[in-house]
Every structure is written in structure tokens, then in C-alpha cells.
VMD Tcl script that draws the C-alpha trace (Angstrom):
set ca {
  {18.96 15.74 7.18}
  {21.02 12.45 7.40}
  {19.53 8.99 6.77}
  {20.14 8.78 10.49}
  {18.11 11.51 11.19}
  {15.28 10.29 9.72}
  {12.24 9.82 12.13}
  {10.72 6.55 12.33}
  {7.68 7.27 13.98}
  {6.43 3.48 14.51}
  {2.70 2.84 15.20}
  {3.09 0.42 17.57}
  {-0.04 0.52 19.79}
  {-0.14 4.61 19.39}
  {-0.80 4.51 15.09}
  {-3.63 7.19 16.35}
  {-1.55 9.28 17.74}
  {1.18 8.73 15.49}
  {-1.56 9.92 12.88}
  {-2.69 12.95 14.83}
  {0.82 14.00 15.65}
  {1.80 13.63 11.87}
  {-1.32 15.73 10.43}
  {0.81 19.14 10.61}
  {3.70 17.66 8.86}
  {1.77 16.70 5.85}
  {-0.18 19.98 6.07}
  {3.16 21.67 6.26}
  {5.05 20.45 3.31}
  {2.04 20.90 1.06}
  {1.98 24.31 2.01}
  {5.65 24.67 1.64}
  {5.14 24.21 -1.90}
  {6.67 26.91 -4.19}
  {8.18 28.69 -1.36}
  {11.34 29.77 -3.47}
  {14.27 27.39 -2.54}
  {13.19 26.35 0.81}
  {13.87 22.30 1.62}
  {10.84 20.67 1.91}
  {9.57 18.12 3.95}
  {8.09 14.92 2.78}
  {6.14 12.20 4.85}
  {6.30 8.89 3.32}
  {4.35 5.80 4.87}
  {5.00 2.21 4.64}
  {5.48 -0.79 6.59}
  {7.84 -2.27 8.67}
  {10.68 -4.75 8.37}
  {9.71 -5.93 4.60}
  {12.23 -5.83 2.12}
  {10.23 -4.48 -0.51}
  {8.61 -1.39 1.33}
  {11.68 -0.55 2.49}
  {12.70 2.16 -0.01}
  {11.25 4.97 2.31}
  {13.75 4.39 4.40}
  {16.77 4.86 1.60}
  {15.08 8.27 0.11}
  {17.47 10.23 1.86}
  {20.35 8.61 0.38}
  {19.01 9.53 -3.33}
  {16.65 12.70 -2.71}
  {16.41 15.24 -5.12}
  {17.64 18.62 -4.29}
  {15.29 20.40 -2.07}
  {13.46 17.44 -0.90}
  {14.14 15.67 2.45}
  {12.00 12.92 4.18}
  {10.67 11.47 7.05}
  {8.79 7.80 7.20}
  {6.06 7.08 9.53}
  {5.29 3.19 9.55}
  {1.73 1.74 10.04}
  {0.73 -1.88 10.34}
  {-1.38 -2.62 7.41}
  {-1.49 -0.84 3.95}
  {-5.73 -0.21 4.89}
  {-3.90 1.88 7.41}
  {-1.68 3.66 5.38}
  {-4.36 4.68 2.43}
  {-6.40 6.37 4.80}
  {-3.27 7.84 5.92}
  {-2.84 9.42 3.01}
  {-6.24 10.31 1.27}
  {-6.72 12.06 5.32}
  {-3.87 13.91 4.93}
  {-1.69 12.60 7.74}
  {1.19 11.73 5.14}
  {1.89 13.07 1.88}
  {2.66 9.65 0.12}
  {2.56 6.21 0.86}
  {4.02 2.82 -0.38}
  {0.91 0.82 0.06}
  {-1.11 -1.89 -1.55}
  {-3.04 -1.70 -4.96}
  {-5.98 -3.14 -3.66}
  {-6.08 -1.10 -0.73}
  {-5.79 1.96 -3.01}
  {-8.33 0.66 -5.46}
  {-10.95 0.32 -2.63}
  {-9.97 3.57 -1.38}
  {-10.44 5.11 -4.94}
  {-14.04 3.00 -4.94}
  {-15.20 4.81 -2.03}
  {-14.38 8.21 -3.63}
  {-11.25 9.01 -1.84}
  {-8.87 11.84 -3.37}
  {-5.75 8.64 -3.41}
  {-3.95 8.73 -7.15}
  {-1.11 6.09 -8.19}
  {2.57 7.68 -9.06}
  {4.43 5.10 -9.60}
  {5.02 1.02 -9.26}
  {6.75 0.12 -6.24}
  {7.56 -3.72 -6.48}
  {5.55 -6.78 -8.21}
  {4.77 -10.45 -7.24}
  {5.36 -11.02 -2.94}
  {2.61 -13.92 -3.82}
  {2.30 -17.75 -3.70}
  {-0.05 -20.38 -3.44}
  {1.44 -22.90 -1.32}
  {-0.03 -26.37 -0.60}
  {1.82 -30.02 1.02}
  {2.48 -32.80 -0.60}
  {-1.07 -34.11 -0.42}
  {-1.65 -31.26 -2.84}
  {-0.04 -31.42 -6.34}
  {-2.88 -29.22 -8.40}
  {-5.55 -27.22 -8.06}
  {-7.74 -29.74 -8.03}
  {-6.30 -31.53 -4.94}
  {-7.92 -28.27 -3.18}
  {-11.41 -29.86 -2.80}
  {-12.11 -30.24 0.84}
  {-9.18 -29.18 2.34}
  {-8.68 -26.08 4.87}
  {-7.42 -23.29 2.76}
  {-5.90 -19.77 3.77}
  {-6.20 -16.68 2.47}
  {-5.84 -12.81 3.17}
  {-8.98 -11.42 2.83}
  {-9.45 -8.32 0.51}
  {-5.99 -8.60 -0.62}
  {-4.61 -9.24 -4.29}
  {-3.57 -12.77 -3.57}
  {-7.15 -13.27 -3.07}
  {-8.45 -12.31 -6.20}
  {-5.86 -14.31 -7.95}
  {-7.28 -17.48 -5.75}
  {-10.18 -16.92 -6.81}
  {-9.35 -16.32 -10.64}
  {-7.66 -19.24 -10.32}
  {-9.98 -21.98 -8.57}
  {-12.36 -20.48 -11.55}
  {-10.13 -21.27 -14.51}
  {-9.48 -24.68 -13.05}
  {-13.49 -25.09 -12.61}
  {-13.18 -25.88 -8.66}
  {-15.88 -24.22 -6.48}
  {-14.29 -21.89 -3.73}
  {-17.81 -24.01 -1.64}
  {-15.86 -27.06 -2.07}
  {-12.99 -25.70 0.20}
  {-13.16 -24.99 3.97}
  {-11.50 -21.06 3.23}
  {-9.75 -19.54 6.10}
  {-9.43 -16.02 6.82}
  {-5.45 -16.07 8.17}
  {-3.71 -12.41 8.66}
  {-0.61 -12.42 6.59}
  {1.96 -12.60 9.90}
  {0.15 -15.88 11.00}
  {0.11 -17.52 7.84}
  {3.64 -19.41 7.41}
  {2.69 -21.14 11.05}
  {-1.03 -21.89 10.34}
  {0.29 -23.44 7.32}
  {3.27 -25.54 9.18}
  {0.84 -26.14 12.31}
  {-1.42 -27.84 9.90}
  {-4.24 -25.37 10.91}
  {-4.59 -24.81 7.05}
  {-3.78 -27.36 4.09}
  {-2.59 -24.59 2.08}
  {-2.68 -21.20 1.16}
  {-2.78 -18.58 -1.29}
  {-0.37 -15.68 0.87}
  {2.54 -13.37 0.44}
  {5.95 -13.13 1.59}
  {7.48 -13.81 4.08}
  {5.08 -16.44 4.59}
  {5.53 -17.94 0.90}
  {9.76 -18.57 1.72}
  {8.78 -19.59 5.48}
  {6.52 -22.35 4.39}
  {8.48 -23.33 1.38}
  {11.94 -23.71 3.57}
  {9.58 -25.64 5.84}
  {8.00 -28.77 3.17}
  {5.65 -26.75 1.30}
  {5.77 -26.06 -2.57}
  {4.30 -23.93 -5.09}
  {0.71 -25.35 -6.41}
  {0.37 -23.31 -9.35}
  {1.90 -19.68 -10.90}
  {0.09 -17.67 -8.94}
  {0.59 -15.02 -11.76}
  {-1.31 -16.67 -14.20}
  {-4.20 -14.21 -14.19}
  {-5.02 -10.71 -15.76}
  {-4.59 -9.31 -12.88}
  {-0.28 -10.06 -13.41}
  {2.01 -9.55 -10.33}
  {0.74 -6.40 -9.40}
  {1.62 -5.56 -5.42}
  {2.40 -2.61 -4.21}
  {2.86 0.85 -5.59}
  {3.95 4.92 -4.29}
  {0.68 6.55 -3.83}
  {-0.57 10.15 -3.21}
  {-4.08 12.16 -3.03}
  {-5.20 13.86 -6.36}
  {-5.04 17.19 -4.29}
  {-0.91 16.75 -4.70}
  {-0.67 16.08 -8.11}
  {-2.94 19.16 -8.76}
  {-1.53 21.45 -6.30}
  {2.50 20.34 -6.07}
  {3.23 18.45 -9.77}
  {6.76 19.74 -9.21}
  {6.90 18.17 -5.60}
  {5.45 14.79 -6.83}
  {7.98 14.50 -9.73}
  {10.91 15.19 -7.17}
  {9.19 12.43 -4.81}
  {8.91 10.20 -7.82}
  {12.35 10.68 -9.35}
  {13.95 10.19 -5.84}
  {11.96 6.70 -5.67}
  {12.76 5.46 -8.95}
  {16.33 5.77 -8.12}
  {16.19 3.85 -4.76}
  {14.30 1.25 -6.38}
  {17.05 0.88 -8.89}
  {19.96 0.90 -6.41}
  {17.77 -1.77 -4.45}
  {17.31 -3.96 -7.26}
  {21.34 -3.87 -7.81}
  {22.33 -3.73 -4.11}
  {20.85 -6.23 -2.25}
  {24.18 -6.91 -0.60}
  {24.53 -3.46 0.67}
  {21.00 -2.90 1.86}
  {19.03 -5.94 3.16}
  {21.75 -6.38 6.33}
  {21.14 -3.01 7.29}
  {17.49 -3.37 6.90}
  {17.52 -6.96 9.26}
  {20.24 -5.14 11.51}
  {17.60 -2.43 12.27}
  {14.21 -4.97 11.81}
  {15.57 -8.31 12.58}
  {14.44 -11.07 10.79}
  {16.42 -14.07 8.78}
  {18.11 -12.63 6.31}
  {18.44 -16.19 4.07}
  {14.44 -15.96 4.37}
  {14.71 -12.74 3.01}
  {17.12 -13.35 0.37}
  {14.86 -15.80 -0.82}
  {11.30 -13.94 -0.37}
  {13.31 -10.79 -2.53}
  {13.83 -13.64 -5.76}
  {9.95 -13.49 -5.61}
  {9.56 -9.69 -5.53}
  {9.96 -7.32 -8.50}
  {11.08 -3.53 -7.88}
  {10.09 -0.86 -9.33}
  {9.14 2.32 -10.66}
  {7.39 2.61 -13.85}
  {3.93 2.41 -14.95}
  {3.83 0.59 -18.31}
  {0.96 0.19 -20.34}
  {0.36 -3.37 -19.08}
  {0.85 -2.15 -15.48}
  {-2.02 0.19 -16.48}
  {-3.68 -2.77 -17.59}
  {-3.16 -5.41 -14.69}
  {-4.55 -2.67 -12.02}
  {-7.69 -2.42 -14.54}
  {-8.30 -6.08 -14.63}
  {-7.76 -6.10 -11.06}
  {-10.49 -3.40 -10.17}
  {-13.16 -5.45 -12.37}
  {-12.23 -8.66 -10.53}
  {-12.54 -6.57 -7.11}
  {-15.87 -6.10 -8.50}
  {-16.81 -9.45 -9.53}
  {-16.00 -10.54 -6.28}
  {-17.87 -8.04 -4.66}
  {-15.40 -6.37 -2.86}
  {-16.30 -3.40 -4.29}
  {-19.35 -1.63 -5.90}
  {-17.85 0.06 -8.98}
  {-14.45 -0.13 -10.66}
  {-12.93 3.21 -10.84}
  {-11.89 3.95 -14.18}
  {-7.72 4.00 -14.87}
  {-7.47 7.89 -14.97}
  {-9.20 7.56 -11.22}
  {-6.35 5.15 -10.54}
  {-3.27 6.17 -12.23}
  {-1.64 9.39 -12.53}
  {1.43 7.90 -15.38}
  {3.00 11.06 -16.10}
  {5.60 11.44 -13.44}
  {6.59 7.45 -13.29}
  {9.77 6.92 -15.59}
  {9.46 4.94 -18.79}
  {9.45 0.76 -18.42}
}
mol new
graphics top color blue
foreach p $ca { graphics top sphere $p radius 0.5 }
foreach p [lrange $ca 0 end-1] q [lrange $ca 1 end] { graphics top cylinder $p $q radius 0.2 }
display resetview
């Protein structure tokens, strides 16, 4: 199959029937497994028109032999975790939180590999120069997401109560204009949003990295049923990711235009939004460590119950080495 040929089913006001129509596929190529030198067929979810969960859409140009793919995109990474702990798709580029919660609520999801890092500010105007300048102002944030953990971690290590802001619950699409509307003073967001609001006044109010929780984003995620059932499958889907995240990293020029060709979108905006982001495959030690300290804060914060432990998270021994 050519990258051409690769189906794009977009959910676009059908992601249940996208869902539905998908469940053989990722029925099929699990049960394809082993079947002596037959090409297989992968599903592999993510979203649209961001640069970094666009290396679905380059697998085809680095699969492993035996291996070809088709990417189904859904509007939230929520969305695509269910997708794949139901079955619907085989893997997923999705959020760690997402995936963590998921995990929480005892669903068969299992981490592969690292995807891309950082996609996070926390943006105020020039009213606000610190943390401290937060006090009483409207603030936005994504709620249940990473960045929002890091907010809080953060308000806490500067000693300002979150009950001293007005907090605003701001999808991550809306959140570049509800900053340069003025409906929100600042925000604690991800990109796009961080380069839209920057190019438009705002600035950074603090490293939004400065927690335990690192610059963890986004990673390639499967259910514990594939790693049990298809190892060999996984480390083809793994090794074929690794190498599109390194030909990313190196070939911005030769990707990103393509990807706004078939998206849209600004493609300086982008340029600058990928100077924030961090591809990748691996899942170092630390990585291992940052998605712990993450799942403790989830539970801190009482977004979760329990924190799974980081053999319920992380399945390390298909990534490649940091």
C-alpha cells in the first residue's frame, strides 16, 4: 500500500461509526498474527492536523517488512484510548494522562513507546510577570490534561492558592482566542495555542517543565492483550515509529508542508509550536519516572483513585534505547 493509499477515516461528526466500521480491522490484524508471511494490517489512531501526532501518517514511508497501515483520526486523545483498550484500533498516539486514567479504571491500555515531549506553556500578559501576579485573575486551563497537573504543581511550589484564581475550564482549540479576547488573563495550555498567543503579546510566565512530572505528552499506546498475544507485531509497529520519529525530528522541511498542504494551518505557527515539542521514541528510565510522578499527582489531585503501578503503565522492552 502507498502512503497515498492510506485511509484517513476522519471522525468528523460520524467518530461512532468510524469506530464501529473500524472494529473488524483491528480484530483482523490481531488475528492475522503469525499467519506465515502474510502483510498485515495495522490501525493506528491519532489526531488531526498537529505536527507532533502526525507520524501515523508517515508509517508507510518507513514500515517494516510485512507491516502496512491505516490511520483513523478521532478528536480528542479520551477518544482515542477507548479506541484502543475497545479494540477498534490496534495502537494509538494518544495522551499520557488519558492513558493513565484509562489504566486507573482497569483498562487492558500498555505504553510502547514515547511519542513527543513538552506541547505546554503557561502563558500570561504583561500584567502578569510571575506566578504570583496570578491572584485574582481569570485563568485557563484544560481540564484532566497534563498541563493541568503541572499548574497545579506549580501554583503549589510558588505557595498561591488555585481559590485565589477565577480557573476556567477552556478546550484546547479555544484557548489561543479566549486568551487574546481577554476572556482569560492567562493560561496554562498546549500548542498551537502556546505559539498563537505568544505571536499575539503574550509570554511565557514560568518553565512550565519545572515539575516531576518533566515534559511528558504524548506517547504510542496499545492494549496488554497485544503485547501478550503479537510481541513480534508490536516490535515491528514500534521499530517502524521510532524511525519516523527520527526522520521527523531531521526533516521538518520535507514534512510539515505536506502535513499543512493536506491540514491547513500556518505553517510559521507551526514551525514555531514544533521548537516546543520533543520527538520521540524511547522510554528512558526518567521517562519511566516522569509518567510515575505524574500518576501520583493525578491522584493527589483527585483525578484518579489509585496510581497504577509503572509495569501497569509501561511495557519498555520494545522502545529503542534513549
Amino acid at each position: 500500500m502507498s502512503p497515498s493509499a492510506v485511509r484517513r477515516a476522519i471522525a468528523a461528526g460520524a467518530v461512532a461509526a468510524t469506530v464501529l466500521s473500524l472494529a473488524a480491522c483491528g480484530s483482523d490484524s490481531a488475528e492475522a498474527s503469525g499467519s506465515g508471511g502474510e502483510t498485515q494490517t495495522v490501525t493506528v489512531g491519532t489526531l488531526r492536523g498537529q505536527p507532533h501526532f502526525y507520524a501515523p501518517f508517515l508509517y508507510e514511508d518507513h514500515a517494516v517488512d510485512g507491516v502496512e497501515f491505516e490511520v483513523v483520526t478521532l478528536d480528542s486523545t479520551p477518544a482515542l484510548t477507548d479506541a484502543v483498550s475497545s479494540g477498534t484500533v490496534d495502537f494509538a498516539i494518544t495522551g499520557i494522562t488519558a492513558t493513565i486514567s484509562g489504566i486507573s479504571q482497569d483498562r487492558d491500555l500498555r505504553i510502547v513507546a514515547s511519542a513527543a515531549d513538552g506541547g505546554s506553556g503557561f502563558i500570561g500578559g504583561d500584567d502578569i510577570q510571575s506566578v504570583a501576579d496570578l491572584a485574582g485573575k481569570k485563568v485557563g486551563y484544560i481540564q484532566g490534561s497534563a498541563p493541568e497537573v503541572a499548574m497545579r504543581l506549580i501554583l503549589a511550589e510558588n505557595d498561591v492558592d488555585p481559590s485565589s484564581l477565577e480557573l476556567v475550564a477552556v478546550p484546547p482549540p479555544e484557548m489561543a482566542s479566549a486568551f487574546n479576547s481577554g476572556s482569560v488573563d492567562a493560561f496554562f495550555g498546549t500548542e498551537i495555542a502556546v505559539s498563537l498567543a505568544t505571536a499575539a503579546g503574550g509570554h511565557a510566565i514560568t518553565d512550565p517543565y519545572d515539575t516531576p512530572i518533566g515534559k511528558v505528552n504524548i506517547g504510542l499506546v496499545t492494549t496488554g492483550s497485544m503485547v501478550e498475544d503479537d510481541p513480534e507485531l508490536v516490535q515491528k509497529v514500534v521499530d517502524t515509529h521510532a524511525a519516523t520519529t527520527e526522520y521527523m525530528t531531521d526533516n521538518i522541511d520535507e514534512w510539515l508542508p505536506e502535513m499543512v498542504k493536506e491540514f491547513g494551518g500556518d505553517q510559521a505557527v507551526l514551525e514555531s509550536a514544533l521548537e516546543n515539542f520533543w520527538l520521540r521514541a524511547d522510554l528512558s528510565e526518567e521517562y519511566q519516572g516522569q509518567v510515575e510522578a505524574l500518576a501520583g499527582a493525578m491522584v493527589d489531585l483527585g483525578l484518579i483513585e489509585t496510581a497504577p503501578t509503572a509495569d501497569e503503565l509501561i511495557d519498555a522492552s520494545f522502545a529503542p534505547e534513549s
